[in-house]
N, C-alpha and C positions, 0 to 999 in steps of 0.2 A: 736371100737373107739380107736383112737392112742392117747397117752400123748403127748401135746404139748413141753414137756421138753426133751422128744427125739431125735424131730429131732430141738430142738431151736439152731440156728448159736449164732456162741459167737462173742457177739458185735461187738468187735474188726472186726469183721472177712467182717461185711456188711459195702460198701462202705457210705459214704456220699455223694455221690453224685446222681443224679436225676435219676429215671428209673421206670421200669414196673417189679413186682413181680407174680410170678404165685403161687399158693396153688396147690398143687398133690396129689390124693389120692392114695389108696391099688394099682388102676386099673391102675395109669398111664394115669388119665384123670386129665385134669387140672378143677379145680369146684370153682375157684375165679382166677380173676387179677386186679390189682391196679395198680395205679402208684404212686410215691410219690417224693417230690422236696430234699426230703433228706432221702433215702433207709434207713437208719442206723434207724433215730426218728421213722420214719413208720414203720417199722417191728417190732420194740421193743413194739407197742401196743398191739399188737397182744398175745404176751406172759408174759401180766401181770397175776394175780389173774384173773382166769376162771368166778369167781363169777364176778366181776365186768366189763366182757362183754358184753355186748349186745343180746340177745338170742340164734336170727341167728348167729353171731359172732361166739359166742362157740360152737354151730353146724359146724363151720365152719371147725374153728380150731382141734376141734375133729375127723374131719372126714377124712382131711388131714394126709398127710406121711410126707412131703418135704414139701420145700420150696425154690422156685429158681428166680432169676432177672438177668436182663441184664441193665447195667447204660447206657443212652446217654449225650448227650450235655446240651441239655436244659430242660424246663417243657414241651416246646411245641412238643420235639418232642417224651418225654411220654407220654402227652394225646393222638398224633396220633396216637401211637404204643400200647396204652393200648386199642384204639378203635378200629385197625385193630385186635386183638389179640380175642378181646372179642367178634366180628364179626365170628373171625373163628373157636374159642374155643365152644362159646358158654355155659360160666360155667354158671353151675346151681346156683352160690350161688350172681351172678352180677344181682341183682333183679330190680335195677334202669335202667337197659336195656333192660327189658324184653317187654317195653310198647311200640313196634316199634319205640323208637325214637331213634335219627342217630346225627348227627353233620352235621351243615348246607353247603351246599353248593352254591358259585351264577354260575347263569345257563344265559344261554345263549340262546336264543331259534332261532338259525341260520334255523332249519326246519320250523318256517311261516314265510310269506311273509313281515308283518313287525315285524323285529327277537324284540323281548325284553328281557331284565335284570333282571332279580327275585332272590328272595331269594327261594331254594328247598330244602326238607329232602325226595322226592322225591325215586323212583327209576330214573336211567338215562336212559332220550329217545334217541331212532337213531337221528341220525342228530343236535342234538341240545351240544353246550360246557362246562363243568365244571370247574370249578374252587373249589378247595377246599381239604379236608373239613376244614373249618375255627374252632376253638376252641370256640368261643363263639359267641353267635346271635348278641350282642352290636359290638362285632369287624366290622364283616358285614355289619352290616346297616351304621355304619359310613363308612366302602369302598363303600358302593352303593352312601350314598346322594354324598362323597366325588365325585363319576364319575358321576353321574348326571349334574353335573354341566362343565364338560370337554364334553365330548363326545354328549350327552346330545339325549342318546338312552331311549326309552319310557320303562317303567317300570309298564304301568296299564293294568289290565286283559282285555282278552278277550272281555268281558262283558261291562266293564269300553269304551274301543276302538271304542264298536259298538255303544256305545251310543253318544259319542262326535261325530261316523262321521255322526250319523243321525239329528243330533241338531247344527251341525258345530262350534261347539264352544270347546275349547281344555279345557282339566282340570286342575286346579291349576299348576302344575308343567308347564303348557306351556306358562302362564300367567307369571311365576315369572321367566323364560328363563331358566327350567331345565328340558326340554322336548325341541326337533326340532319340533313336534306334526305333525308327520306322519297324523293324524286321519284327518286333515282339510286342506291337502294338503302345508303346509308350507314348508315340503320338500319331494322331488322325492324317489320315491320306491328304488330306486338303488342307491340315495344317502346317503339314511336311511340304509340300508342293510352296506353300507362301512364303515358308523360311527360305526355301529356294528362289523364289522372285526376289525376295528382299536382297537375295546376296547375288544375284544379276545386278538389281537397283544400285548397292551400292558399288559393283565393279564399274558399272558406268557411269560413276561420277557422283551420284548421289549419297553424298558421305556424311552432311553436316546433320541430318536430321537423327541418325544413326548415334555420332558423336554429340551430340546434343541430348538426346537422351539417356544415355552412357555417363555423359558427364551430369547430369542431371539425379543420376538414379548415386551415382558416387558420393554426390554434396549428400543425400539424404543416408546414405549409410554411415557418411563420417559424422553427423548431425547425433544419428542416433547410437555413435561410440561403434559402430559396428567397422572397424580398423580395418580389419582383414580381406573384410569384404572389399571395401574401400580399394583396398591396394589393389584388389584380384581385378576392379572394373577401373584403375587406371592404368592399370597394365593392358587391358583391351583397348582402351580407348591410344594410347600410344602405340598398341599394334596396329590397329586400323588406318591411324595417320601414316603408316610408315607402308602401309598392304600395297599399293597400288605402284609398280614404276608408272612413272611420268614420260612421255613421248613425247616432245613439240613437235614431231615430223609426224606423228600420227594423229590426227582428227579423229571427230565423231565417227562412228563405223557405219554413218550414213551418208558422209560428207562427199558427194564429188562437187570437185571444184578445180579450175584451172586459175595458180596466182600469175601476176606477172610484174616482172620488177622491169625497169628502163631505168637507165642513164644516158649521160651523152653529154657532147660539150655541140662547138658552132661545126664541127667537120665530121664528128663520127658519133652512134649512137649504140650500145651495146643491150640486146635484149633476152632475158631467158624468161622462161615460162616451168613451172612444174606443172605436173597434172597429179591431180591427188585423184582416186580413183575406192570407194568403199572405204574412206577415211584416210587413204596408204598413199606415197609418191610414187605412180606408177610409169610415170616419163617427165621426160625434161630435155628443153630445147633451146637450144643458142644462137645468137647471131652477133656478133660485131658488123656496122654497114654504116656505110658513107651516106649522108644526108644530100642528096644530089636537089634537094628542094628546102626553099627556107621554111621548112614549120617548125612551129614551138612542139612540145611535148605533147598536148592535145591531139596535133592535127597528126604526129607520126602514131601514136596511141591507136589514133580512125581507121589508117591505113596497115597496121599493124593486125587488126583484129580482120581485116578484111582477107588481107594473107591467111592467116594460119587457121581462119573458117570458112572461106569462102570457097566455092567451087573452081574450078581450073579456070573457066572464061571469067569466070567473076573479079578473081585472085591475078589475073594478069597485070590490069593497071597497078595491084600496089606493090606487084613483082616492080613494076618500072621505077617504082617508087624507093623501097630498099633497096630495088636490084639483087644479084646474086650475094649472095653470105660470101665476107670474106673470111671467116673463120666461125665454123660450125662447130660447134660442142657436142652436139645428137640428135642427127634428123634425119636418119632413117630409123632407130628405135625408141620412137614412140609409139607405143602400143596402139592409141588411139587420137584419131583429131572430132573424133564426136564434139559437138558442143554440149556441155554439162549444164545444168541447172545454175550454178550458182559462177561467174566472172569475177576474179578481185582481180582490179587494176591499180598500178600507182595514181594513175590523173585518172578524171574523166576524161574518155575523149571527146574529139571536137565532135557539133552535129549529133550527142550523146542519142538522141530517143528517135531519130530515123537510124541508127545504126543496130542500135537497141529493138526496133520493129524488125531490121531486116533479121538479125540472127534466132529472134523468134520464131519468122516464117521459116527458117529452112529448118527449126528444130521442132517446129510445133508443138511447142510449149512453153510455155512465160521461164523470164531467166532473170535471175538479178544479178543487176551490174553494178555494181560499186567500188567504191575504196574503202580497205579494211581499216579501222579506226584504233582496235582496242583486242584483247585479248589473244587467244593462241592462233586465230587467222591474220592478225598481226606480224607477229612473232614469225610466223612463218614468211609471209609478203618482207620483212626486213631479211630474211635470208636470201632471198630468190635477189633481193636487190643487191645484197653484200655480194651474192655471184656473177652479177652482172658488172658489178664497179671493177669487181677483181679480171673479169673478161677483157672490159674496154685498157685494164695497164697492163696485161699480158697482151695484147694487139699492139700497143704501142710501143712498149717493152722490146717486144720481138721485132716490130720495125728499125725501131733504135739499137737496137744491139746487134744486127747484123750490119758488118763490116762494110760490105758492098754499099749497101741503103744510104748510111752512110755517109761515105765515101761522095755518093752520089747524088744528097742532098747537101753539101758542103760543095761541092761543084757547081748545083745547078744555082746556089746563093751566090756565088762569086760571076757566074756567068751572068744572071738577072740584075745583079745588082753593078755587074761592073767594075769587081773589083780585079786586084792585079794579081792576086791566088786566094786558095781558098781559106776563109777564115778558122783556123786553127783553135784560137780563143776567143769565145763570145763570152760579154757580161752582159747582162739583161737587170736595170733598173725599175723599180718598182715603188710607189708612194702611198699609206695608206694612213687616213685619220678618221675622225671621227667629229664632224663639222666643224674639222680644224682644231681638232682638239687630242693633244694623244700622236702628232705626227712621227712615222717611223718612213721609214724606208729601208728597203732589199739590196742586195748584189746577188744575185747569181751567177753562177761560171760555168759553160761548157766547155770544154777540151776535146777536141776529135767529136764532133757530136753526142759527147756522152755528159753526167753532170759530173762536176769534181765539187762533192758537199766538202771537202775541207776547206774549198775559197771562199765556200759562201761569207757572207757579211750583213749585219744587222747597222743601219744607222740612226740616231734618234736627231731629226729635225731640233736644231736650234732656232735659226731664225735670228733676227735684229731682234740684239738686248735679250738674248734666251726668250724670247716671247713666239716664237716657232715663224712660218714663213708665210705669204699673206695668199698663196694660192699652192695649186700642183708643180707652176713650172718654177714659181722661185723654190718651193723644197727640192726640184731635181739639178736646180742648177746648183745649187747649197752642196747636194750628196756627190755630183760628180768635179764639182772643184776638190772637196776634199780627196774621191779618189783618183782624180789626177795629180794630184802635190802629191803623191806618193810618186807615182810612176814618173815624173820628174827627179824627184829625190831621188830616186831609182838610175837614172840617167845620167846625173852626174858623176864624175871620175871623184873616186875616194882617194887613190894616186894615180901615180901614170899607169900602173900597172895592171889596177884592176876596177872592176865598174862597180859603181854603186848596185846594183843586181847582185853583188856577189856580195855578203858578209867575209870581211877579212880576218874575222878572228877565227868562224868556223869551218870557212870556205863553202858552206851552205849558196844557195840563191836564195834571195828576200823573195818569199810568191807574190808581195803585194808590188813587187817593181816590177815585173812582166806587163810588157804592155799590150792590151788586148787587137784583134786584127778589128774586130767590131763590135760598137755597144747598140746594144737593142733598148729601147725605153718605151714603156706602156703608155700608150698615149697615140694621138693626131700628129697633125703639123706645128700646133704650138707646142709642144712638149718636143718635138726635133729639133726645130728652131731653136730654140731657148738652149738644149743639149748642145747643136752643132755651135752655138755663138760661144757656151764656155770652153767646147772645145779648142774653133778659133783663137779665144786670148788668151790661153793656158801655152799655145803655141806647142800642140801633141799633135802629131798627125795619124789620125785614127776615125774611121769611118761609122757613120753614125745614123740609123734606121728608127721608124717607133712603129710598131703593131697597135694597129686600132682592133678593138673586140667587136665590136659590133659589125664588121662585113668582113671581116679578115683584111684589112687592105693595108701593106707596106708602104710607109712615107718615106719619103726621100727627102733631105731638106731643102727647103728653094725652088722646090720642087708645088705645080698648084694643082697634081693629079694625083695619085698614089696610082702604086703599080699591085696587079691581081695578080695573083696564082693561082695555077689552077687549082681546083679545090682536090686532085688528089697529087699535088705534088709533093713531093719529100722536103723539098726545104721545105716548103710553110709546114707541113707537119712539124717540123724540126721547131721554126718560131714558133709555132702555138706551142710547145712544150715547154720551151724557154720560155716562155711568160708567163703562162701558168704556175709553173715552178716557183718565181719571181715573186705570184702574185701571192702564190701559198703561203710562203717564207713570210712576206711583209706582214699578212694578216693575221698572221697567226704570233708576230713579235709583238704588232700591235693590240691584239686584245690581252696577252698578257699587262704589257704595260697600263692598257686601262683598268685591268683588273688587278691590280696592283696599286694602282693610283687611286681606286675606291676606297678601298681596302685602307691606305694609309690617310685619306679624307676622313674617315672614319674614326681612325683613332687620333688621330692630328686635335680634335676637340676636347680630350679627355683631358685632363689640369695635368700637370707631373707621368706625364705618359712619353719619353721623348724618344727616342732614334731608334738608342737600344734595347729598352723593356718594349717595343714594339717589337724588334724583331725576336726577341724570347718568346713574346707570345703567338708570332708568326712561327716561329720556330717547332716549338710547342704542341700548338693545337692542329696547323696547317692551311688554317682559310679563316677569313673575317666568321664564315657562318659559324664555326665552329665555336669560335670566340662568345660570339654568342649564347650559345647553348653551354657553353661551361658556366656552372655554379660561381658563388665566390669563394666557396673554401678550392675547387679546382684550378683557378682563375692563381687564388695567393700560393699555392705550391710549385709556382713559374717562378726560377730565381729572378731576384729583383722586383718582385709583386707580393706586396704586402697586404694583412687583412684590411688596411682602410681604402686602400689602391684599387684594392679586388673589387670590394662593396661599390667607389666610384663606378669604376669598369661596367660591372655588371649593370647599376642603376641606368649609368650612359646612354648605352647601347641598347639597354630594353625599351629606354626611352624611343630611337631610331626605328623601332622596330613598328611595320606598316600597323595599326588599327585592326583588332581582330585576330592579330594573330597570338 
């Protein structure tokens, strides 16, 4: 029996958003799957107080190692993916599905002679169409009466059939016009059979020609006064809109295809794959792996497909390549590693059309490999990638959140770097403009290797005369004077008694007087230099590093080498996190500020438009674009915007607006 606090994920770390979880045991057998409309709430039931589980429940959990999910779009398209999962898993602990029941499907019964419409849980026969499987038995029946009454394909047994055609008389539904009532000759065997196609046609997608017609035949009855009619065929036509659930996790029911999403930074790269199989996600496979080679996205992409289609001798080299998975999501239950007819990849990869020949030959048959551009194989490719992004911060997450790690990437930075313990508080500065226009800069704070988002800090470049600063390293010297005059300020005795660090009225500590053990700054040796020189004449004694991006390599100042890590050490994990963090904060302060700065460029030209009716109207509408698109009478019912105001405004801004549009 495993402790559930072993392997419990730290909250933060599970998404909120909708998906399907598996329970793993010792074996590497999945023995429960769920699904849940918010991953984060659902899983945290699971590791309350043991006592206050459920029996089985705690059997459950007990018996389990791991715990792993994959998020989608919707609910809908977790319940399909937790029913396809648990179809193929078969956990022992999904006891509400042990009783053969399935999720419905409507069938089509094109193999007799007069085909009918049913609801089945069924296995599927030759000959006859499915549609499905639908999530709930109420959904269903409302799509059956709803096409009963369009198509008006027979829906009674067998039994039901034989009896009306020996007694000639139709049953209810052909009396109330929601039957053609094949059974008493009302309509031709091959007419009945095509209303039948028709209503396959339109379960598979083909709706507009149907609604089109519908709405067509409507105009001419409300033409010719005929009202009621009118009403009767736009009430079909809103039924029809409304017939079909929608699936993005279900394709064509021709579709095999394998997507694959990738991400990654300079050190690690995170990859999952679905396999959609007869339209459906029939597996899905994970990896998080260390880039032991420098390729871009291409060339891991090449070696990528080489792996997971290639033969064992073949698939070795780009075994050396990813190397062993350090953290696998499902890769013994994948159904199949067949190669499919149809590849969606994020990039091309490298060497695209020898790769592209070899996977031909061992499939013997043409395959197309592309990137999904547009529609529901889109849609789906942006999930598979949303599960890969959230892969690669749960690998990182889980390095950084355990203690030891740590511990021991806060050691190995004090020991490489020389310092006299290990650095407790890290700030990591960051500069971001836009060709010098817009300049912001970041602080970030680590504490114990973790982030502490309350220290963070935003600063906006001033520069000589507010005109901003004439490169990278005068705004970092600019940002770190300013946050060393605090930490000075900090340092000074308020009395004998007690230190500037401490606020004397609340007995609080000031956090901006902490002074950090080392600042990291994004950048080379001129951005150290320039750092280490304000820290010299500020007279702070505080140690001072910059992470270059481009090879990973830590500068020292004065220093004319930088020092490597190796590429799977804990500290530099640790800096690359810290800087990222850094780099995130700054750019993301600074595209608001430029978008903000458009925005008030914008109305800054209007006559009598000044501070505050800008920001009513920011207020108000919520974005320049919107401004736009409001009228003038909507424009003049923004307090302080008057009808003549309005009319400028609106004439202004139309004017701004590109040609054509």
């Amino acid at each position: 029996m495993a402790d559930p606090s072993t392997y419990r994920p730290a909250p933060g770390d599970i998404p909120t958003d909708p998906g399907v979880y598996r329970f793993i045991d010792a074996d590497d057998r999945v023995i429960y799957v769920g699904k849940a409309k918010n991953l984060r709430n659902r899983l945290s039931n699971y590791f309350q107080d043991i006592a206050a589980l459920h029996q089985r429940t705690q059997q459950m959990v007990l018996t389990a190692c791991r715990v792993e999910w994959v998020t989608v779009a919707t609910e809908v398209e977790a319940l399909t993916l937790e029913y396809s999962w648990i179809k193929e898993f078969d956990p022992r602990f999904n006891v509400m599905y042990r009783d053969d029941k399935s999720y419905p499907y409507l069938a089509v019964t094109l193999a007799s002679q007069y085909p009918r419409v049913m609801i089945t849980r069924s296995a599927h026969r030759k000959g006859n169409r499915y549609f499905g499987p639908y999530t709930q038995v109420g959904a269903i029946r409302a799509t059956l009466d709803s096409l009963r009454s369009t198509f008006k394909v027979r829906t009674c047994t067998t039994g039901q059939f034989n009896v009306a055609q020996r007694s000639g008389r139709p049953c209810l539904y052909g009396y109330i016009d929601k039957c053609s009532a094949p059974c008493v000759g009302r309509i031709s065997v091959e007419d009945h059979r095509r209303r039948a196609e028709q209503l396959c046609d339109f379960l598979d997608g083909d709706t507009s020609r149907y609604i089109r017609s519908l709405e067509k035949e409507m105009a001419g009855a409300a033409a010719n006064l005929e009202f009621e009619k009118a009403a009767r065929l736009r009430d079909e036509v809103e039924a029809l809109k409304r017939v079909v659930e929608q699936n993005a996790v279900v394709l064509a029911a021709d579709t095999d295809v394998d997507i694959f999403g990738l991400v990654g930074d300079e050190l690690e790269a995170s990859v999952q794959v679905f396999h959609v199989r007869a339209g459906r996600i029939r597996g899905q496979r994970g990896w998080v792996t260390e880039r032991v080679e420098d390729l871009d996205d291409p060339g891991l992409m090449n070696r990528l497909l080489l792996q997971v289609y290639g033969e064992r001798g073949d698939s070795d080299r780009a075994a050396r390549v990813l190397q062993t998975p350090r953290s696998v999501d499902d890769r013994r239950h994948t159904p199949t590693t067949a190669i499919p007819r149809e590849i969606i990849v994020p990039v091309m990869p490298e060497d695209a059309q020898t790769l592209l020949a070899w996977l031909e030959e061992r499939r013997g048959a043409k395959i197309n490999l592309h990137v999904a551009r547009r529609g529901d194989k889109r849609k789906l490719a942006d999930t598979v990638r949303t599960n890969a992004e959230q892969a690669l911060v749960r690998a990182k997450m889980k390095r950084s959140g355990d203690l030891t790690e740590r511990a021991k990437a806060l050691d190995d930075l004090a020991e490489v770097l020389g310092l006299g313990q290990a650095p407790l508080r890290i700030e990591c500065f960051d500069v971001s403009h836009t060709q010098g226009t817009h300049q912001v800069a970041s602080m970030v704070v680590f504490e114990d290797g973790l982030p502490r988002k309350s220290d963070y800090r935003h600063y906006i470049i001033r520069g000589e005369e507010g005109r901003g600063a004439r490169d990278d390293t005068a705004a970092m010297d600019e940002v770190l004077r300013r946050r060393l005059a605090r930490v000075k300020a900090g340092e000074r005795s308020v009395d004998e008694q007690s230190s500037g660090a401490v606020d004397p009225d609340t007995g609080k500590v000031r956090r901006f007087a902490y002074m950090p053990q080392l600042i990291v700054v994004d950048g080379g040796l001129p951005q150290v230099n320039a750092a280490a020189r304000v820290v010299a004449e500020m007279g702070v004694s505080v140690d001072v590093i910059g992470l270059a991006k481009r090879l990973e390599e830590v500068w020292i100042p004065g220093e004319e080498f930088p020092i490597i890590f190796p590429r799977n050490s804990a500290a530099l994990h640790l800096l690359q996190r810290l800087r990222d963090e850094s780099h995130r904060f700054a750019i993301t302060h600074h595209r608001k500020r430029r978008s903000q700065a458009m925005t008030r460029s914008a109305l800054d030209k209007i006559e009598g438009l000044g501070p505050a009716r800008q920001k009513a109207l920011l207020t108000t509408f919520g974005s320049l674009a919107r401004i736009k698109q409001a009228s003038p009478d909507e424009l003049a019912e923004v307090p302080g915007i008057g009808p003549k105001l309005a009319a400028t405004i609106a004439r202004v801004l139309g004017e701004q607006q590109p040609k054509g549009k």
